[in-house]
C-alpha positions, 0 to 999 in steps of 0.5 A, spaced: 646 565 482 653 565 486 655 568 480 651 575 482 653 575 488 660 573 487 664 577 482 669 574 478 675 573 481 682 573 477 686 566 478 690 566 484 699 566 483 702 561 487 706 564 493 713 564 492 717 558 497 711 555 499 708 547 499 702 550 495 699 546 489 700 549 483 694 552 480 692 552 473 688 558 469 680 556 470 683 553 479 678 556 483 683 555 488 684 561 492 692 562 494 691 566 500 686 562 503 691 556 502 697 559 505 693 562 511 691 554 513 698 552 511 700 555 517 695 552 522 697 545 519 700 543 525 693 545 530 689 541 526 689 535 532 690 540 538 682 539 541 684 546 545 688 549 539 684 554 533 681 548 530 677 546 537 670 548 536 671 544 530 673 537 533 666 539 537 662 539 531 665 532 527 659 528 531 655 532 529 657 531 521 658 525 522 651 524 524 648 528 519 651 524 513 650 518 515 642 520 516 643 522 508 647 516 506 645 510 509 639 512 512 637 504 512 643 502 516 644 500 522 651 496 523 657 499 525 659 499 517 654 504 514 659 507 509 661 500 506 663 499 499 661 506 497 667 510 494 667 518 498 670 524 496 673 530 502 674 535 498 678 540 503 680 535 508 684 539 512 688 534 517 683 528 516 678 530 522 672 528 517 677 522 514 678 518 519 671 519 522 668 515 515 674 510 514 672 507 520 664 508 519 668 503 512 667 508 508 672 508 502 675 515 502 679 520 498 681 526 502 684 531 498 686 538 499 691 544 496 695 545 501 701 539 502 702 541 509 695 538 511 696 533 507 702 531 510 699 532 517 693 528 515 698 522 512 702 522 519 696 523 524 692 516 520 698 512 522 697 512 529 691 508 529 693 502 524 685 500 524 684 506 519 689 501 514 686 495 517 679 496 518 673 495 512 675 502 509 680 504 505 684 512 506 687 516 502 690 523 501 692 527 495 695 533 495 690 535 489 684 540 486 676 538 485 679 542 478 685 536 477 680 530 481 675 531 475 680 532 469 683 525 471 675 522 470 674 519 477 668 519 481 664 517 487 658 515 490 658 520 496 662 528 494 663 532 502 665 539 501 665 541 508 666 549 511 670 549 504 666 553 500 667 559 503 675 559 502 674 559 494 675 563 489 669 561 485 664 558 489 659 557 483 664 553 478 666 549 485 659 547 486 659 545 479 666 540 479 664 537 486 657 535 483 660 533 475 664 527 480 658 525 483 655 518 480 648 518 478 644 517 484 649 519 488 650 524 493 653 531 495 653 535 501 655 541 504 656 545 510 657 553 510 655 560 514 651 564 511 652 571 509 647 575 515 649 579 520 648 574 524 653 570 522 658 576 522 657 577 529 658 571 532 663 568 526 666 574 525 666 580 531 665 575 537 669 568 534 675 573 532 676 580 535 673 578 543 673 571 544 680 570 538 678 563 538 680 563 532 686 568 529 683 574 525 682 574 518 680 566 518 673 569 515 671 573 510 663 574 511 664 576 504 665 569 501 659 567 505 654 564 501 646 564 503 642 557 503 637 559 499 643 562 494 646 555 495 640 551 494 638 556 488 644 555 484 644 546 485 638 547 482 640 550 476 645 544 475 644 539 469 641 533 470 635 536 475 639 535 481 634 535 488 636 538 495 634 532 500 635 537 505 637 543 509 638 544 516 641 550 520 647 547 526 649 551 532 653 550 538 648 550 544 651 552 550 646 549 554 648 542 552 654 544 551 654 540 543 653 543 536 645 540 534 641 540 529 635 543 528 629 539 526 626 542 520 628 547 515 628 555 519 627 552 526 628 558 531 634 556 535 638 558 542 637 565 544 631 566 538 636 565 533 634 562 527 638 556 525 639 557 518 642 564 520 649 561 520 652 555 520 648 550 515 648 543 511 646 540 506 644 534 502 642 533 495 641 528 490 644 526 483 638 523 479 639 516 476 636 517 470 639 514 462 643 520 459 640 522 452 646 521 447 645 523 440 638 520 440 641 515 443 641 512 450 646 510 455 647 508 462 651 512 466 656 507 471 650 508 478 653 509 484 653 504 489 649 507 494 642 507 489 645 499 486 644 497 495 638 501 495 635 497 489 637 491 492 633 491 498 627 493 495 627 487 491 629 482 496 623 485 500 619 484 494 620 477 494 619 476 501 612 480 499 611 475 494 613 468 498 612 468 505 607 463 507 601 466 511 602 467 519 597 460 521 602 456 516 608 458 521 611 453 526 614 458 531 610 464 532 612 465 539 619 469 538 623 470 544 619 477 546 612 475 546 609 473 552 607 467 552 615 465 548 616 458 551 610 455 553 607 451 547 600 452 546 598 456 551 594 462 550 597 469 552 592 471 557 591 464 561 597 465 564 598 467 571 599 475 573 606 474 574 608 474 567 614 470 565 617 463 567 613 456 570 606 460 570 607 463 576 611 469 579 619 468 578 622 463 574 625 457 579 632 458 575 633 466 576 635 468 583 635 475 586 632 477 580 628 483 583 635 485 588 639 486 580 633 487 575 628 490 579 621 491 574 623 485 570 617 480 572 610 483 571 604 483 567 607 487 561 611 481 560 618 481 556 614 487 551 615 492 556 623 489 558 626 488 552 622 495 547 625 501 552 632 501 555 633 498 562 632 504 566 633 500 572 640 498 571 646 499 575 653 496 572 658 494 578 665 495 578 668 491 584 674 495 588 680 490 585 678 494 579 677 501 582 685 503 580 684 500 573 678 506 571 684 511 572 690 508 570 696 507 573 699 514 571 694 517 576 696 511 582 703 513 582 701 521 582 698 520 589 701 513 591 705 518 596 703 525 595 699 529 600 693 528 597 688 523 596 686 520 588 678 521 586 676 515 582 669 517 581 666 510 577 659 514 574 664 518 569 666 511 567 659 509 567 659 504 573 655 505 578 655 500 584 661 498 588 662 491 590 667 487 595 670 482 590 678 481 590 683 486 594 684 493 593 692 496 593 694 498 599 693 506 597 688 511 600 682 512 594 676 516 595 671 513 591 664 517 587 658 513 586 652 511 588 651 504 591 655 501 595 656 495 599 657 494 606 664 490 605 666 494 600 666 500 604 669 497 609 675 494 604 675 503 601 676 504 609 680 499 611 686 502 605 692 505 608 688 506 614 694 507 619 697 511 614 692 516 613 687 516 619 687 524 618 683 523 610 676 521 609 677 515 605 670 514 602 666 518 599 659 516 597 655 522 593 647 519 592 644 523 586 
């Protein structure tokens, strides 16, 4: 299907002098578009610099895949022991992320400049080397990547597909990799005039947020194009999902729409411009002559087998509940109380069958709504709206670090420490606050701790407020 809307293009010459991979005859690599990214090299880890809204739309991604991979897990490690391919890589940005999710990863690129800003960023953080995942780069093609007969559990191709010469050959190769019961996701823009307003007119030519000529709407590819040409891979290949991501300028963060077509900010339909993808290779025995094989399965659908048949074992020899001996976990109301039934309990909920417990003090002063009739259900199953972590003022300093003290240890103006941003929201009096006037933001004080804040450098600075207490 990309065939007809992409005309075929002939293969691209290297540029003479430049750190460009060389391309061989049937390379779907476009030299130009490898030329324009190798001079951004440098701005790839610039928050500020071209790559900006990018840095912005990584959680994001982030997020979408590891919905699509490892749907099931909830530890720090989701990716671990999966073999991850980044295509397009770039400086790392997507890389790192998956590393340090335990993933396995392999990012690879055309252009040596990028990988080379790629290797120098990742060793920085030695925990992307020691951590459970492993990283590499290569300064490779997917043409070259498969010639070599390697494969992955997970293929990304990430805001990529547009920068080739030929998408629907690009499509092929990033999907021959994939493992059976493996995965492959893509991100691009859409071919609408839409996308050609906001990516193209206001990103480059108003707001030049990034350097003209960085798109080419012609290259955009429709996600109903897309999904049409996946279907058309061999091996029966299914399209998991597809949702539009658009920057929302109320929240301030990309987002992603809930469903397939969903009408976005200001009316825009989501899959009008920026869009992922996620689809699945089938697990199925390759026909051979008339003969089977089966094909190395990836890892993703080995752990998935796995878990269902432990669950179908303890299906089939967990006893019944009236054989088990503790049946009151920690959360049911009546957890630690015997045989006693849940409603001849006292109204106060927990504890020595009345009230509060004899062992926990100031229990309402620091927890308040922990004790009451709904019991430890309520408590425990929503989050702890009532909660107010504290900060005492010997640890006020420590929120902004000793650059910022040493600013304004003689300056006119007094430093702001505002403990909500580092998510405190009670100041107490323990310990000694250095001698340096401080204006202190958050919402509950205590008396002691206030006359600390204002007793600093008071016969200094009698002129400057020295406290600050903003109630939201």
């Amino acid at each position: 299907m990309l065939r007809t809307v992409f005309r075929s293009l002939r293969p691209a010459v290297v540029p003479k002098g430049q750190h460009v991979r060389a391309l061989s005859q049937f390379t779907t690599i476009d030299a130009e578009e490898v030329k324009k990214f190798s001079a951004k090299s440098a701005e790839w880890w610039d928050p500020h610099g071209e790559f900006g809204m990018l840095h912005l739309m990584n959680p994001t991604r982030v997020s979408y895949i590891r919905d699509r991979v490892a749907p099931n897990n909830l530890g720090s490690t989701p990716f671990k022991g999966l073999r991850m391919l980044d295509i397009g890589c770039g400086g790392g940005l997507l890389s790192e992320s998956l590393v340090r999710l335990g993933g396995n990863v392999l990012g690879a690129d055309a252009s040596y400049s990028n990988v080379q800003m790629a290797n120098l960023h990742s060793r920085k953080d030695p925990s992307l080397w020691t951590g459970p995942g492993k990283l590499e780069y290569q300064n490779t093609t997917a043409e070259d990547l498969l010639s070599n007969g390697e494969n992955f559990d997970v293929v990304l191709a990430m805001e990529i597909i547009e920068h080739v010469n030929n998408p629907s050959e690009f499509l092929r190769v990033c999907a021959d990799m994939v493992r059976p019961g493996g995965k492959l996701l893509l991100s691009t823009i859409s071919r609408t005039p839409m996308a050609y307003f906001l990516t193209n007119f206001m990103a480059e030519d108003v707001l030049r947020m990034v350097h003209k000529g960085t798109h080419d709407w012609s290259k955009y590819i429709k996600s109903e194009e897309l999904v049409g040409a996946i279907h058309e891979l061999p091996g029966k290949w299914k399209v998991d999902d597809v949702r539009g991501i658009a920057w929302n300028p109320l929240k301030g963060r990309w987002v992603l729409s809930e469903k397939n077509g969903d009408i976005g900010v200001a009316g825009i339909n989501d899959l009008e411009v920026n869009y992922v993808l996620s689809a699945s290779k089938p697990d199925v025995e390759n026909r051979i002559h008339g003969a089977y094989r089966q094909p190395k399965r990836s890892t993703i659908q080995t752990i998935h087998q796995s878990n269902l048949m432990m669950d179908g074992l303890m299906d089939e020899y967990r006893p019944p509940t009236r054989l088990h001996h503790n049946r009151k976990k920690r959360g049911h109301v009546s957890a630690g109380h015997g045989r006693v039934g849940k409603h001849r309990k006292h109204p106060g909920g927990r504890g020595l069958a009345g009230g509060q417990h004899h062992h926990r003090i100031n229990m309402d002063k620091y927890h308040p709504g922990y004790f009451g009739k709904v019991g430890m259900r309520y408590f425990h199953k929503t989050q702890n709206k009532f909660h107010r972590p504290i900060v005492n003022v010997d640890k006020i300093w420590t929120l902004v670090g000793e650059d910022v003290r040493n600013k304004y240890k003689n300056a006119e103006k007094v430093a702001v420490v505002d403990t909500l941003q580092h998510g405190y929201h009670k100041v107490l009096a323990k310990g000694r606050l250095p001698e340096q006037p401080v204006i202190v933001r958050t919402k509950f004080v205590s008396r002691r701790a206030e006359e600390k804040i204002k007793a600093v450098g008071g016969g200094m600075f009698t002129s400057i407020l020295l406290l600050f207490i903003l109630i939201s």
